[in-house]
C-alpha positions as CSV (number, residue, x, y, z in Angstrom):
1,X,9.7,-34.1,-4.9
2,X,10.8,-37.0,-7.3
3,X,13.2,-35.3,-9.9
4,X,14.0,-32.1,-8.1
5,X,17.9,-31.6,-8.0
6,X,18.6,-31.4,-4.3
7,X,22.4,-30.9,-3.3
8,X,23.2,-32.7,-0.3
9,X,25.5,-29.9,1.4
10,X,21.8,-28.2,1.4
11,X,21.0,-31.0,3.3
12,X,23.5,-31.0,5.5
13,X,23.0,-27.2,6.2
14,X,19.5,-27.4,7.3
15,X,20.1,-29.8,9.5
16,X,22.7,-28.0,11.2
17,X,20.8,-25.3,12.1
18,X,18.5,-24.3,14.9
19,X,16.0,-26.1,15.4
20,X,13.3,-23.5,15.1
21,X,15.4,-22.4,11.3
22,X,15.1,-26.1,10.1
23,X,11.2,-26.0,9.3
24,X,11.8,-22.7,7.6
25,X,14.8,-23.1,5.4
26,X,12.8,-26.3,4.5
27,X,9.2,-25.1,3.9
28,X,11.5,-22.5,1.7
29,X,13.3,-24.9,-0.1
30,X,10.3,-26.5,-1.0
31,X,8.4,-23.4,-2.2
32,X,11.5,-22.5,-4.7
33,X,11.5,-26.1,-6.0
34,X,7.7,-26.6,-6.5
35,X,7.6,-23.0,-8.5
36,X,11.1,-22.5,-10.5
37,X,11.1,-25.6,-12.3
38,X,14.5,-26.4,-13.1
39,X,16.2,-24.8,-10.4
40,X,19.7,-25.9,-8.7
41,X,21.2,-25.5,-5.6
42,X,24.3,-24.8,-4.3
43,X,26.1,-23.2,-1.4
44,X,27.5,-19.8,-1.8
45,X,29.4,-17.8,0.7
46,X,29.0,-20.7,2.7
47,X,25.0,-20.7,2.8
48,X,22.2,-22.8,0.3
49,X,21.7,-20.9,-2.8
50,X,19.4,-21.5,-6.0
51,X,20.5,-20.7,-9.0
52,X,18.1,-21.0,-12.4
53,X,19.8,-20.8,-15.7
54,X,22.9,-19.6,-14.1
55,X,21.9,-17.0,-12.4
56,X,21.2,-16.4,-8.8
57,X,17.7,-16.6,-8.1
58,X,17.1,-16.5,-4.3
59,X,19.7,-17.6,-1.4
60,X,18.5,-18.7,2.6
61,X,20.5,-18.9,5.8
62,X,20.0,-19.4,9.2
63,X,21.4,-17.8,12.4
64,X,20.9,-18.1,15.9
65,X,17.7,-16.4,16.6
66,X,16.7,-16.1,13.2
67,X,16.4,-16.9,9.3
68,X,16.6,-15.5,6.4
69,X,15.6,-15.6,3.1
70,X,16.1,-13.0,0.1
71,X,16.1,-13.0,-3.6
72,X,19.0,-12.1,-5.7
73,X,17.4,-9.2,-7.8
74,X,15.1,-8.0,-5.0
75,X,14.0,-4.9,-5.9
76,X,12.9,-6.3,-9.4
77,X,10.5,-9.1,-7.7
78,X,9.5,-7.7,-4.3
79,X,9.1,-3.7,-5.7
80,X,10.1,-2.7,-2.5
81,X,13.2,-1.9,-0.8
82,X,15.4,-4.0,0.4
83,X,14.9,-4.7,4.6
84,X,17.9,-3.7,6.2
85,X,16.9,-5.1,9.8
86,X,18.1,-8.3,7.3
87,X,20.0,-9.6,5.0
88,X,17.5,-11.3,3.2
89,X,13.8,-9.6,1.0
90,X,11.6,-11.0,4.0
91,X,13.4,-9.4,7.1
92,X,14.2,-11.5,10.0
93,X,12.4,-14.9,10.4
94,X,12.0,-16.7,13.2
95,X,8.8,-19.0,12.9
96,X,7.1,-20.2,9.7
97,X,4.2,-17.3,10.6
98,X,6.6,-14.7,9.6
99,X,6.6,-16.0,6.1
100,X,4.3,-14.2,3.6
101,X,1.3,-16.4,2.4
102,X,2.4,-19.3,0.1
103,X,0.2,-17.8,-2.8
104,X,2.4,-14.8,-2.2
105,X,6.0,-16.9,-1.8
106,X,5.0,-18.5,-5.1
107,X,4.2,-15.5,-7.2
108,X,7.5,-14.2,-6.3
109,X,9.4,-16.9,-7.0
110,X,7.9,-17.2,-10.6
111,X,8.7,-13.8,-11.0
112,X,12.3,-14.4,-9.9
113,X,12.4,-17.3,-12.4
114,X,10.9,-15.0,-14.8
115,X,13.7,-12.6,-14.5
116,X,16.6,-15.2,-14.9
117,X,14.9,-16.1,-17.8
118,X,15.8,-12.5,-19.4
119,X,19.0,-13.2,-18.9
120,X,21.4,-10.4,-16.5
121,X,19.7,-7.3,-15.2
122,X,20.9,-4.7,-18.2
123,X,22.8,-1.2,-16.6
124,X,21.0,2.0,-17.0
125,X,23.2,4.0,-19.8
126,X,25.3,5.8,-18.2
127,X,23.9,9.5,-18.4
128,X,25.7,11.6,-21.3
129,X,27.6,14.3,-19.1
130,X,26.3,18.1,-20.8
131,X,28.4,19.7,-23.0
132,X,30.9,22.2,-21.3
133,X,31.3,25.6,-23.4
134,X,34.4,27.2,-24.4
135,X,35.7,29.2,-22.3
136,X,36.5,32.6,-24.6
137,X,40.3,33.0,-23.9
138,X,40.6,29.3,-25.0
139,X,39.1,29.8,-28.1
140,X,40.6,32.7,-29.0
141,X,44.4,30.9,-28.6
142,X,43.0,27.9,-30.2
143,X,41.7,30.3,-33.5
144,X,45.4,31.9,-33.7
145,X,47.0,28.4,-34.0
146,X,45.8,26.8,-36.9
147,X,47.1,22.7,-36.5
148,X,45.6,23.0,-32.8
149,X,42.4,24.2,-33.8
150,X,42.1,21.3,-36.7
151,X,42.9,18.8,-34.0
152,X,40.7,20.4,-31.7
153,X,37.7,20.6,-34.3
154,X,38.3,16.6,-34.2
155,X,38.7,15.9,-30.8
156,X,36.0,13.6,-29.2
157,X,33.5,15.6,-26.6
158,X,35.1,14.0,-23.7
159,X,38.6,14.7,-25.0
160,X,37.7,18.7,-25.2
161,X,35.5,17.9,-21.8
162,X,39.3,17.0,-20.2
163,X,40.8,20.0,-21.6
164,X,38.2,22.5,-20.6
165,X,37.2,21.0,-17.1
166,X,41.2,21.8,-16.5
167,X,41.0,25.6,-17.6
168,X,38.1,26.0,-15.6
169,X,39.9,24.6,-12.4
170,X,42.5,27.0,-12.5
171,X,42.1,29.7,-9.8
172,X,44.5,32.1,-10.5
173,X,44.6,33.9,-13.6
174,X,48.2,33.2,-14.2
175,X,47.5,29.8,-13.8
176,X,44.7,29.7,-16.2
177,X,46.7,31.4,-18.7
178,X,49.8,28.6,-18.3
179,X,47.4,25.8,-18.7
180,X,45.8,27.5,-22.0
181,X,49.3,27.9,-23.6
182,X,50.0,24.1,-22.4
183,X,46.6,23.1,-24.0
184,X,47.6,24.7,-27.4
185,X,50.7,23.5,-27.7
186,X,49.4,19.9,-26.8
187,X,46.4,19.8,-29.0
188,X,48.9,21.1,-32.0
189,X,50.4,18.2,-31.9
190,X,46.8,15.8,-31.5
191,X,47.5,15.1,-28.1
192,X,44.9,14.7,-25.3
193,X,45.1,16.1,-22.3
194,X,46.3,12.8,-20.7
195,X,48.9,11.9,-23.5
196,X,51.6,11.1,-20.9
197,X,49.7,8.1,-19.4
198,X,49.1,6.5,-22.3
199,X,51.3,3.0,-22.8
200,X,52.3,3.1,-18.9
């Protein structure tokens, strides 16, 4: 295709491989091109990569018995699982047969493009841990020491979380008791329960 950004190294890999890879990584190569306009290549981890926007789109390699070909967010554009009898979205390939339909190819490429488009997959927010309660005995010596109960009344929820997650560890009751007179002498004087580490 006139126009198309083609990186010679891809070149160069293709034909390299076996012959039975070469009309695969090709017919590939010209599937990506013809439906994510725009798109570069580029060799990463030593095997032909395209990248759209600057983003990784989809990436192919070849092997000795087999090809492969997968896109970068797979899950996103194929809605299935990745294969894990290879490392690529379509599984092992080893003749042009084994390739979906080119009507197929192309709507998941668009959709690939698509996605680079947006921009980086966003994280799922991280899931707000539940509030721990109070254990009684340590609010009962926080309520008989006035500065540690201000400060604790100020703490953030995952600086009380620290604190009580290390009362409730405790599994003897003398233990327990040590770390509750550690806590309130600590929170008296607004520290957290990992003030030490701080500045290392």
């Amino acid at each position: 295709m006139a126009g198309v950004s083609r990186d010679p190294r891809v070149d160069a890999y293709i034909a390299k491989a076996q012959p039975f890879a070469q009309p695969i990584l090709t017919h590939l190569r010209e599937l990506v091109h013809s439906h994510a306009p725009g798109v570069e290549e580029t060799l990463k981890w030593g095997v032909p990569h395209f990248v759209l926007n600057g983003q990784n789109l989809a990436g192919m390699a070849a092997f000795k018995e087999h090809a492969t070909f997968g896109f970068w967010r797979d899950e996103d554009v194929t809605g299935s699982p990745r294969d894990t009898g290879a490392m690529g979205s379509m599984g092992r390939l080893a003749s042009l047969a084994d390739l979906l339909g080119d009507e197929a190819m192309a709507d998941y490429i668009r959709k690939a493009a698509a996605l680079c488009a947006e921009g980086k997959p966003k994280r799922a927010a991280p899931k707000p841990k539940a509030a721990l309660d109070l254990p009684g005995d340590l609010g009962v010596a926080l309520k008989a020491n006035a500065a540690a109960q201000g400060h604790w009344d100020s703490f953030s929820p995952g600086k009380r979380r620290d604190y009580i997650e290390w009362v409730l560890e405790a599994k003897r009751e003398e233990t327990r008791v040590k770390r509750i007179e550690t806590i309130v002498a600590q929170v008296a004087e607004g520290k957290d329960r990992h003030w030490k580490y701080k500045g290392c």
